[in-house]
C-alpha positions as CSV (number, residue, x, y, z in Angstrom):
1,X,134.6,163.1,94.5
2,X,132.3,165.9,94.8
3,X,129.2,165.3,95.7
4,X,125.5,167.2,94.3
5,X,123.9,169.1,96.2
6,X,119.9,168.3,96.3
7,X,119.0,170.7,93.8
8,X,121.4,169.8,91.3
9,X,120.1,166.1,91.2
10,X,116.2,167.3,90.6
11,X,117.5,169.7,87.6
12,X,119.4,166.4,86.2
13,X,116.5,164.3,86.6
14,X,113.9,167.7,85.1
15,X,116.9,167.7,82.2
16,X,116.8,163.9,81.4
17,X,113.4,163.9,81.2
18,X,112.0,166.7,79.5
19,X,112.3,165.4,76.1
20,X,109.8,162.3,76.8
21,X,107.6,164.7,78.1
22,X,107.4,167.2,75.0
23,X,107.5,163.8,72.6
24,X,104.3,162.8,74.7
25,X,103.0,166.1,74.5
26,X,103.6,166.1,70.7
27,X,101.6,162.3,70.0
28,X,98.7,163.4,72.2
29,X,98.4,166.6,69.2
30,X,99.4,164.4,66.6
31,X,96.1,162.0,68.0
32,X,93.9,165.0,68.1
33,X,94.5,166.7,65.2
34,X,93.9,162.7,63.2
35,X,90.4,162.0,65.2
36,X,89.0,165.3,63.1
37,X,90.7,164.9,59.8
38,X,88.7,163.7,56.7
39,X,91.1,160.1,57.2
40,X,88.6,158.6,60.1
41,X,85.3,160.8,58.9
42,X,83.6,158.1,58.4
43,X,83.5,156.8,62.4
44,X,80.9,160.1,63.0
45,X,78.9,159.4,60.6
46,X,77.1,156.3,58.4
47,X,74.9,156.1,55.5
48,X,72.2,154.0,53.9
49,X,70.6,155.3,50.6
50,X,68.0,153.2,49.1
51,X,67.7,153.9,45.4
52,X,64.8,151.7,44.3
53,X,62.0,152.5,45.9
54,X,58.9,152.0,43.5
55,X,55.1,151.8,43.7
56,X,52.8,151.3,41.0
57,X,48.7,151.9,40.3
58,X,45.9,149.7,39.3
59,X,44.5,149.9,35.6
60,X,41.4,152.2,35.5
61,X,38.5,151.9,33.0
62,X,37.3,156.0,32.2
63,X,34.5,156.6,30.1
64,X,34.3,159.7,27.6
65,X,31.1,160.6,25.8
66,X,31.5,162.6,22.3
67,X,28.6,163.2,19.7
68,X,29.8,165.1,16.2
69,X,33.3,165.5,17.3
70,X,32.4,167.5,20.8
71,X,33.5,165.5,23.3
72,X,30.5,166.6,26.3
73,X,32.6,164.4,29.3
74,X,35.6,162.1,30.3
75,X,35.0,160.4,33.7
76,X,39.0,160.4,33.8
77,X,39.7,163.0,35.9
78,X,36.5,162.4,38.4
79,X,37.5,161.2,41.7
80,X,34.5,159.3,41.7
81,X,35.0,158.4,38.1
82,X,31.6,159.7,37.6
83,X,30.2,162.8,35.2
84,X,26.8,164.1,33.7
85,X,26.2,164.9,30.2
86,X,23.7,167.4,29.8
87,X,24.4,168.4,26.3
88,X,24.1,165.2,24.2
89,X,20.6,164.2,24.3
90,X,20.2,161.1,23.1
91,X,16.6,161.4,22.0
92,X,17.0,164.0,20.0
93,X,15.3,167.7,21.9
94,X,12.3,169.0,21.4
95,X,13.5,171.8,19.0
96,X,11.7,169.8,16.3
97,X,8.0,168.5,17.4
98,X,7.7,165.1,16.5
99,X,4.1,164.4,14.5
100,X,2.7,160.6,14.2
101,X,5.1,158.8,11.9
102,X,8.3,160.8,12.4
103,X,11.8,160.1,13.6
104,X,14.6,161.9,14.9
105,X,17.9,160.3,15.2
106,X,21.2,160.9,17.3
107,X,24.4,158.8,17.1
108,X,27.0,159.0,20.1
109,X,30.1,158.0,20.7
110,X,31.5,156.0,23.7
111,X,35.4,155.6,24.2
112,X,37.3,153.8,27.4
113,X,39.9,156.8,27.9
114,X,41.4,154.3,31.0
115,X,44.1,151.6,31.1
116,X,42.1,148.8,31.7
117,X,39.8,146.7,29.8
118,X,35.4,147.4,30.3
119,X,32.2,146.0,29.4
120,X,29.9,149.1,28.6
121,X,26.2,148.6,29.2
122,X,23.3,151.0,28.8
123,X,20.5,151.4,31.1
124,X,17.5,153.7,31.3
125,X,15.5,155.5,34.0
126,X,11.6,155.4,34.0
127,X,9.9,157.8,31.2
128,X,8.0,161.0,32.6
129,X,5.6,162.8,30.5
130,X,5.2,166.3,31.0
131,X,2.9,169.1,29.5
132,X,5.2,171.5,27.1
133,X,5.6,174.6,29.1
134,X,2.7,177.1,27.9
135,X,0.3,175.0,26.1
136,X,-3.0,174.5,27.5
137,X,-5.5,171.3,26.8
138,X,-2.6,168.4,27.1
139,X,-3.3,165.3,29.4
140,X,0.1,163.9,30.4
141,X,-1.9,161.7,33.2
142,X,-4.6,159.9,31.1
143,X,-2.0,160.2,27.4
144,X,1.2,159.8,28.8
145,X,3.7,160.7,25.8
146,X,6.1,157.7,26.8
147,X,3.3,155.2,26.0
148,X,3.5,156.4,22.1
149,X,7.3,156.5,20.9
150,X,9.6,153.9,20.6
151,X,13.4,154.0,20.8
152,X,15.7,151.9,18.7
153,X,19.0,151.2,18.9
154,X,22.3,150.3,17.0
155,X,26.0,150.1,17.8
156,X,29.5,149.5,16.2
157,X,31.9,147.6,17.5
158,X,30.8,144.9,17.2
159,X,27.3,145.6,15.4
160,X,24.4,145.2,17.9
161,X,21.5,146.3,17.0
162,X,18.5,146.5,20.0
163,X,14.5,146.5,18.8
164,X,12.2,149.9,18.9
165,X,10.5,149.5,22.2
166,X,8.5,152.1,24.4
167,X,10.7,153.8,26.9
168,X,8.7,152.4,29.6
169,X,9.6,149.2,28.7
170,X,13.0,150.1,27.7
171,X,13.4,151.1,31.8
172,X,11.2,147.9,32.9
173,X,13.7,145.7,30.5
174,X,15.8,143.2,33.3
175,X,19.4,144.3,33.9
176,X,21.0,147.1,31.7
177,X,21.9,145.9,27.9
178,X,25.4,144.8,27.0
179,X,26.7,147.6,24.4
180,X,30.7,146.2,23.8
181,X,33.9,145.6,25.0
182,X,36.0,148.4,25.0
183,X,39.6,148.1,25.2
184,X,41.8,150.9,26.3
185,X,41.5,153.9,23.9
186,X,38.7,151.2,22.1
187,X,35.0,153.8,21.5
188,X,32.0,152.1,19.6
189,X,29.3,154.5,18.0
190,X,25.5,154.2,18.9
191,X,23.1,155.6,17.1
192,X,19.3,156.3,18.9
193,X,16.0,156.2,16.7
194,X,13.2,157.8,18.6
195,X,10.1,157.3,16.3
196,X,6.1,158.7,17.7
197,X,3.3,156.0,16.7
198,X,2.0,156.9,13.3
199,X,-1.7,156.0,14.8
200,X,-1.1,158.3,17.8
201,X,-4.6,159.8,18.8
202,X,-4.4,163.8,19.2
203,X,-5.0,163.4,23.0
204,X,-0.7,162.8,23.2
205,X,-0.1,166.2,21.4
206,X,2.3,169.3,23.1
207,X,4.2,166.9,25.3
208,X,7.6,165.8,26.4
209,X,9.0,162.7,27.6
210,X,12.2,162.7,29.2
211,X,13.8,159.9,29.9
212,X,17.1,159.1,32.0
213,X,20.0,157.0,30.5
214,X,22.8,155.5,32.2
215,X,26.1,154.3,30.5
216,X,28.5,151.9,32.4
217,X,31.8,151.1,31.6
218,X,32.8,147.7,34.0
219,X,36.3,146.5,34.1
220,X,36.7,143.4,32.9
């Protein structure tokens, strides 16, 4: 029997091998080329979406001040919730001297532009009397104006109705006076009398009183 020589036993063995070496060769790609594919995407990557995330605001009370359809201010959009009316005045103006016996009135309107419910109240300021700018002869000091009006009020819904009284004491009166309840989008009207003393003396002539009012809408 004829024997192999060395080398022809290792090129057997190289032979009878080789196959399980390029089938090994071939899984290994085969495991490569799966790890990547969109089949096991999910292992490089996960995912939590939250879809209902929600936060909601307080109700508001807002206060808007109108007087013959021209609305002068809406607190609404204050960050403070705070604004000045200049151009309303409640008392009337001095475009019209008042003599001893007249009146001047002024109605206003007061609506809660917020979401919430409010108690509106009205407070007032002291009274300053002041000469009127280029007369000569008029004593604010010893015949202080504010001493001879009186201011009355009325309001709508509901009907309140608040007796003339001076504006000194209108200021000295405790705590502010209870107007309405306003509801959302809810307005009452209130209508100012200012009226000077019919026995006013002539020593209260060419002068103004000016007089600071305060309106306050609370939630309720």
């Amino acid at each position: 029997m004829t024997s192999m020589r060395t080398g022809d036993v290792a090129m057997v063995r190289r032979r009878r091998f080789s196959p399980w070496v390029w089938g090994g060769s071939a899984l290994a790609a085969g495991v490569m080329v799966l790890g990547v594919s969109g089949t096991l995407s999910s292992w490089t990557s996960a995912i939590v979406t939250n879809d209902g995330n929600d936060v909601a605001s307080a109700a508001a009370v807002s206060l808007e001040e109108s007087s013959g359809g021209v609305v002068c201010v809406d607190t609404a959009a204050s960050a403070t919730n705070t604004a000045t009316c200049s151009t309303i005045n409640k008392y009337g103006g001095t475009t019209t001297p008042l003599a001893p016996g007249q009146s001047q009135t002024v109605t206003v309107s007061l609506k809660n532009t917020g979401t919430g419910n409010g108690a509106l109240t009205l407070d007032a300021d002291a009274c300053t009397s002041s000469a009127v700018a280029g007369s000569s002869g008029a004593e604010p000091t010893a015949y202080p104006l504010c001493s001879q009006l009186r201011v009355a009020l009325s309001c709508t819904n509901p009907v309140t109705s608040f007796a003339a009284v001076t504006p000194a004491a209108f200021a000295a009166e405790t705590g502010p006076r209870v107007i309405a309840a306003l509801g959302p989008n809810a307005a009452t009207q209130c209508t100012f009398t200012v009226t000077l003393t019919a026995t006013s003396p002539a020593g209260y002539a060419s002068q103004v009183a000016s007089q600071v009012l305060r309106w306050t809408l609370v939630a309720a």
